[in-house]
N, C-alpha and C positions, 0 to 999 in steps of 0.2 A: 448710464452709458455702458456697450457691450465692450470687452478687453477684445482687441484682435486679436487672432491665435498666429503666430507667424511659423515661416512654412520648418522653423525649427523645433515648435510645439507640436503641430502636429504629426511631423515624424517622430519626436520622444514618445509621444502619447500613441501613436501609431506600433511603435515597438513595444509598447509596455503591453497593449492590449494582447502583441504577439507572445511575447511571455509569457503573461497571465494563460492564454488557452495551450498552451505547450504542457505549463504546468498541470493544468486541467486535465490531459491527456494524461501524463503523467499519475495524477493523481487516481483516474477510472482506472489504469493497468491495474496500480497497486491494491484498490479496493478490490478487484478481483480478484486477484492473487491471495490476499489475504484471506477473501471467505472462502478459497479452494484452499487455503494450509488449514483453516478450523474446519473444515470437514474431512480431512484428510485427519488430524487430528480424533475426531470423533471415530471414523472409521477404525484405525488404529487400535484406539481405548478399544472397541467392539470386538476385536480380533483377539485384543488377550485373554475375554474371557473363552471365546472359542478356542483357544490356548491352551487355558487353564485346563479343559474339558478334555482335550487330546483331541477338537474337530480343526483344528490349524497344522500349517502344513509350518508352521514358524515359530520359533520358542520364544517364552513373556522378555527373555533379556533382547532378545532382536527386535520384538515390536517395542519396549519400550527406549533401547538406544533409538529406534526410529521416532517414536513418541517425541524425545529430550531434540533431537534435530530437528523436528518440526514444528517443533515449538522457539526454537533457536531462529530458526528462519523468520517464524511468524514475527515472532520478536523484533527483527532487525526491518521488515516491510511495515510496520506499523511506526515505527521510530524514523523511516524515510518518508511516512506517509505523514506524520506529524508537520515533518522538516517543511512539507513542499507546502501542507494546507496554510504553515506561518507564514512560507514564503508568498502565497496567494494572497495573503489578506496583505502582506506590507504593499505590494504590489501594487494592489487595488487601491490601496492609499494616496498613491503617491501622481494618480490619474486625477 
């Protein structure tokens, strides 16, 4: 025998679904964002040796206080991106 759903299940489950793709959205900004600080990252490193060299228009203590920042940043999107993927999976659960 099938459990009816009554029309106060299907709206919980109706909102959780909503949730869940909110979060998802969420989720794609910050994977974005993150692979654009590790290339930014990468770029950076690249710069100081152009630095080193005297072909940088920027000295190794500016690129890497910039380095330590964006590594700082990267840091704290991947620690948000952790938060949301937990929050996805409990979500998912509870459908």
């Amino acid at each position: 025998a099938k459990i009816k759903s009554t029309p106060k299940d299907i709206a919980l489950e109706k909102r959780y679904k909503s949730e869940i793709s909110e979060y998802k959205r969420k989720q794609t900004k910050l994977e974005k964002e993150i692979e654009k600080l590790k290339r930014q990252v990468v770029e950076l490193s690249a710069e100081i040796g152009r630095s080193l060299l005297g072909e940088s228009r920027f000295t190794p203590d500016i690129l890497s206080t910039s380095i330590d920042n964006t590594n700082d940043l990267l840091h704290k999107k991947e620690i948000e991106l952790r938060d949301i993927l937990f929050t996805i999976q409990n979500l998912g659960r509870r459908i």
